[in-house]
C-alpha positions as CSV (number, residue, x, y, z in Angstrom):
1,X,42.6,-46.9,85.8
2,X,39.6,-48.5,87.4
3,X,36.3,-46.5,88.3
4,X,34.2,-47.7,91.4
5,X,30.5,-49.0,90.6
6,X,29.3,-45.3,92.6
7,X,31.5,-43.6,89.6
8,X,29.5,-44.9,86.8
9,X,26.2,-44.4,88.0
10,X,26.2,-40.5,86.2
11,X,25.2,-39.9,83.0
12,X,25.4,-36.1,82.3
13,X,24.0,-34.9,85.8
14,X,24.9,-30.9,84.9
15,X,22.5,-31.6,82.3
16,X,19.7,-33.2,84.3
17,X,20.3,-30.8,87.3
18,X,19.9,-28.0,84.8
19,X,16.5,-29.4,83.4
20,X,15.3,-29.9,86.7
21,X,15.9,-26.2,88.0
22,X,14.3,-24.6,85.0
23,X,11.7,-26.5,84.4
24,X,9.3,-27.4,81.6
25,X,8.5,-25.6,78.4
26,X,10.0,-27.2,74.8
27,X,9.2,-27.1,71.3
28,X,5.7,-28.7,71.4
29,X,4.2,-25.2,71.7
30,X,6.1,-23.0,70.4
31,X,7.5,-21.9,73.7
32,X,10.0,-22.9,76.6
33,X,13.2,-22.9,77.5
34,X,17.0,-24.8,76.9
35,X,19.9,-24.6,78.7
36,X,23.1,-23.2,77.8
37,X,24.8,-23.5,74.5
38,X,26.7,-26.4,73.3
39,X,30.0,-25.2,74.1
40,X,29.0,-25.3,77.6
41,X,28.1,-29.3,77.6
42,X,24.8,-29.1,76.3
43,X,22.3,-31.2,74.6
44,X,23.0,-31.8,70.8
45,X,19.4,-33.0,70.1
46,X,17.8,-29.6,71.8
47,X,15.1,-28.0,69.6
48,X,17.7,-25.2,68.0
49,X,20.6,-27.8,67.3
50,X,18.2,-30.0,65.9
51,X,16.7,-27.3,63.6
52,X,19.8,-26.8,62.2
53,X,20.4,-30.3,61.1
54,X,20.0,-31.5,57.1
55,X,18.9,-34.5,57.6
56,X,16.0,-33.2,60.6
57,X,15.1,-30.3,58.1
58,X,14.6,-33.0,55.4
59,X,12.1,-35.4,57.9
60,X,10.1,-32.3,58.9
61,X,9.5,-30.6,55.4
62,X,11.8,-27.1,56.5
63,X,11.4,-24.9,53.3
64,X,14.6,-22.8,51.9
65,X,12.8,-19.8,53.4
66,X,12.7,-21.0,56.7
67,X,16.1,-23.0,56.6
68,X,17.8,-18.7,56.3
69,X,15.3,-17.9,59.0
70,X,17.0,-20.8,61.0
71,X,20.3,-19.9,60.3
72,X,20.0,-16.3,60.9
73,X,18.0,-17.4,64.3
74,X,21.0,-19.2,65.0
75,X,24.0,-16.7,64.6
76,X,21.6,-14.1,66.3
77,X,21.2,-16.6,69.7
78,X,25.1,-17.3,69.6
79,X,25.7,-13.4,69.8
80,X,23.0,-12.8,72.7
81,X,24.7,-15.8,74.6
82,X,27.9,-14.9,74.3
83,X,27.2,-11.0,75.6
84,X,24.9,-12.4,78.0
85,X,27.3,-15.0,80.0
86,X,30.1,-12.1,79.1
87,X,27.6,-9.4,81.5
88,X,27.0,-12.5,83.8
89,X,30.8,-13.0,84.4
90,X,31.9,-15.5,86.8
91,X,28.4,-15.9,88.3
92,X,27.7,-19.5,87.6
93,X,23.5,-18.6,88.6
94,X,23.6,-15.8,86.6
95,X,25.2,-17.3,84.0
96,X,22.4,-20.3,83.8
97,X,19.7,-17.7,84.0
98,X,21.1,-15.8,81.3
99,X,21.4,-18.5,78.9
100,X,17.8,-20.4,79.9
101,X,16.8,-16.7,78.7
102,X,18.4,-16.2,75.9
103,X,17.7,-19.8,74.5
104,X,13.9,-19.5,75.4
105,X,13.7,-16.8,73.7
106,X,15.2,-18.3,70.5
107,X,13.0,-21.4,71.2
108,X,10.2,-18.9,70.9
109,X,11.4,-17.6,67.9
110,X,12.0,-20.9,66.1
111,X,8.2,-21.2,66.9
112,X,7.0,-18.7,64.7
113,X,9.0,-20.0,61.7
114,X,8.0,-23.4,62.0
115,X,4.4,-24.5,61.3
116,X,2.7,-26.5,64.7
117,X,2.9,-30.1,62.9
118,X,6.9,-29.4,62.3
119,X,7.4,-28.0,65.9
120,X,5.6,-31.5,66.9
121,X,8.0,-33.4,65.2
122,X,10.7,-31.7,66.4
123,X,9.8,-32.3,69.8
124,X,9.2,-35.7,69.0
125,X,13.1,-36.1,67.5
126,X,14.5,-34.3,71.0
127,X,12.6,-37.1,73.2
128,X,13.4,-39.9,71.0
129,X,17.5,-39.1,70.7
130,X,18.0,-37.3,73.7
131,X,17.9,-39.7,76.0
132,X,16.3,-40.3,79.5
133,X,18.9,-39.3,81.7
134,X,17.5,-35.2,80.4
135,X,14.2,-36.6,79.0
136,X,12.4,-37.1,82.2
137,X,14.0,-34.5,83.7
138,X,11.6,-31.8,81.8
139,X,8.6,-31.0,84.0
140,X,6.2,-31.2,80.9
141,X,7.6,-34.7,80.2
142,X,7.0,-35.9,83.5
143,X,3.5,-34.2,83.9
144,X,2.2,-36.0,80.7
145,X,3.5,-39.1,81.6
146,X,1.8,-39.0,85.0
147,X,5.5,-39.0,87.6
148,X,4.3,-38.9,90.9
149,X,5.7,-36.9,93.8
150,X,7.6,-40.4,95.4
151,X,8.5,-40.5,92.2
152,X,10.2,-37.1,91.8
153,X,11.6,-37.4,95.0
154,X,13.8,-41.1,93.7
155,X,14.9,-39.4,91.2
156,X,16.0,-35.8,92.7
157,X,18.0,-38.8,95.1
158,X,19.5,-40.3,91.7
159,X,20.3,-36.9,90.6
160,X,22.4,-36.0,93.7
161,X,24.3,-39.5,93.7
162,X,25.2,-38.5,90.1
163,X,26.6,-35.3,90.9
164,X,29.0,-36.9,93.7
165,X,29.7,-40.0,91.3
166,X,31.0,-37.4,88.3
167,X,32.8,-35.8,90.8
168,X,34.7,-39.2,92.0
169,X,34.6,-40.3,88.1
170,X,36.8,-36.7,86.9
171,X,39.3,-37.3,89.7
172,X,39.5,-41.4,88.7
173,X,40.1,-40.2,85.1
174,X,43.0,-38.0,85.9
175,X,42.4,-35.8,83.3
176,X,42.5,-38.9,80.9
177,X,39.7,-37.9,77.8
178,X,39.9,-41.5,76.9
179,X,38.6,-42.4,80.1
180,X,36.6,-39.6,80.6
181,X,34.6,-40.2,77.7
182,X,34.4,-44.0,78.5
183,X,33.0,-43.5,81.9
184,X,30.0,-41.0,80.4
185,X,28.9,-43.6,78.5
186,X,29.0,-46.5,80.7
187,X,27.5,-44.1,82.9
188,X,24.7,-43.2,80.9
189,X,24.0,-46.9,80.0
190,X,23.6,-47.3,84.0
191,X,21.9,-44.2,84.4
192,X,18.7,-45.3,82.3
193,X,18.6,-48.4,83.9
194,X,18.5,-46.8,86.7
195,X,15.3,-44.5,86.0
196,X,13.5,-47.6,84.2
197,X,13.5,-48.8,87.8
198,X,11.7,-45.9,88.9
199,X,9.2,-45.8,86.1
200,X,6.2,-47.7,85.3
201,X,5.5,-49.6,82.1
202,X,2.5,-47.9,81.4
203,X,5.4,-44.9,81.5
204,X,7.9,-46.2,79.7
205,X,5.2,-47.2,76.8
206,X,4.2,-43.6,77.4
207,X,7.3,-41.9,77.2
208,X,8.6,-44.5,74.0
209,X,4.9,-42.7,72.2
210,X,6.0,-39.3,72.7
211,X,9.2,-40.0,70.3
212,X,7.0,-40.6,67.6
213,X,7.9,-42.8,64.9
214,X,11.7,-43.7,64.9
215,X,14.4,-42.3,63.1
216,X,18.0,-43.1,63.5
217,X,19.7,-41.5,66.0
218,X,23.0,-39.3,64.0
219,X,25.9,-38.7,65.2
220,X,25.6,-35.0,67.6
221,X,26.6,-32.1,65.5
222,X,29.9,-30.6,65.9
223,X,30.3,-27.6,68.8
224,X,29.3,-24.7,67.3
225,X,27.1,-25.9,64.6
226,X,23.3,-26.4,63.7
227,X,21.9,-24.6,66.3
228,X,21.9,-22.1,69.5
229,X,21.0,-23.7,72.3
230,X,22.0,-26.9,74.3
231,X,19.7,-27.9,77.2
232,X,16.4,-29.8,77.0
């Protein structure tokens, strides 16, 4: 089954759309917010999943004392998200606000048992594997790397082209994961392109800084596992 060029222009636009509502935040500070869990789609490489991970825990220094603190952290946030999309019920805005809550308040958490220089790192980890596509989504990414309203507005316009090309993509797929999965990632391939044509260099150079020095990307944990929250 073929999908059309409109199809593949859409590289996880739930995600983006999500990152875009809620704004900015993230692990630099201490504070912010993610969006929903993994089970729901979410990022693997948000602050919580990441935490979670051995070989992030080893780069950042994470102590045995803190790696418990993590884990308990963890199973803690999965309990208050699934009571709070449970109370939300069918309510997909409710449900989004609930877990953006929940999730910002484990980011918070995480915060306080991470020391400033590990949070940095961290951060720089989620901008360096995450990807674009959410990256310059998050309002404090965009603000530091100077995105100007015209800007904003090109890609809000991608944004909305993704959303109608996922939809087209699903139906295309027939329910095929093979080609489901294929299309996400020719999509995401296309969808960075895409926003390089919006950016700057001086951007790009900007936003290739704020990962920090590179790691290798690893495979994204298994649903469930490493962490509580899976937005931005």
């Amino acid at each position: 089954m073929k999908l059309t060029k409109l199809a593949l222009i859409v590289a996880l636009a739930a995600l983006v759309c999500g990152a875009m509502a809620q704004g900015g935040g993230g692990a630099g500070g201490g504070g912010g917010r993610q969006r929903g869990g993994q089970r729901g789609g979410g990022n693997p490489y948000a602050p919580m999943s990441l935490a979670g991970r051995e070989e992030v825990q080893k780069e950042i220094g994470i102590t045995d004392d803190q790696k418990a603190k993590i884990s308990e952290l963890a199973t803690a946030t999965r309990a208050k998200a699934r009571e709070a999309g449970q109370a939300a019920g069918q309510d997909r805005q409710a449900r989004q606000e609930a877990n953006a809550k929940v999730n910002a308040e484990a980011l918070k958490s995480l915060g306080e048992i991470l020391k400033p220089e590990q949070m940095k790192r961290l951060r720089e980890l989620q901008i360096q594997w995450t990807g674009k596509t959410i990256v310059i989504a998050d309002k404090e990414v965009q603000a530091e790397i100077g995105i100007t309203d015209e800007q904003k507005t090109k890609l809000t316009d991608l944004q909305t082209r993704q959303q109608a090309a996922m939809r087209e993509a699903m139906q295309n797929a027939q329910g095929d994961p093979a080609a489901a999965a294929e299309a996400r990632t020719k999509n995401a391939k296309i969808m960075e392109e895409e926003i390089d044509k919006v950016l700057t260099d001086a951007q790009k150079s900007k936003l290739k800084e704020m990962g920090g020095k590179e790691l290798p990307k690893p495979a994204p944990a298994a649903r469930g596992g490493g962490g509580g929250g899976g937005g931005f």
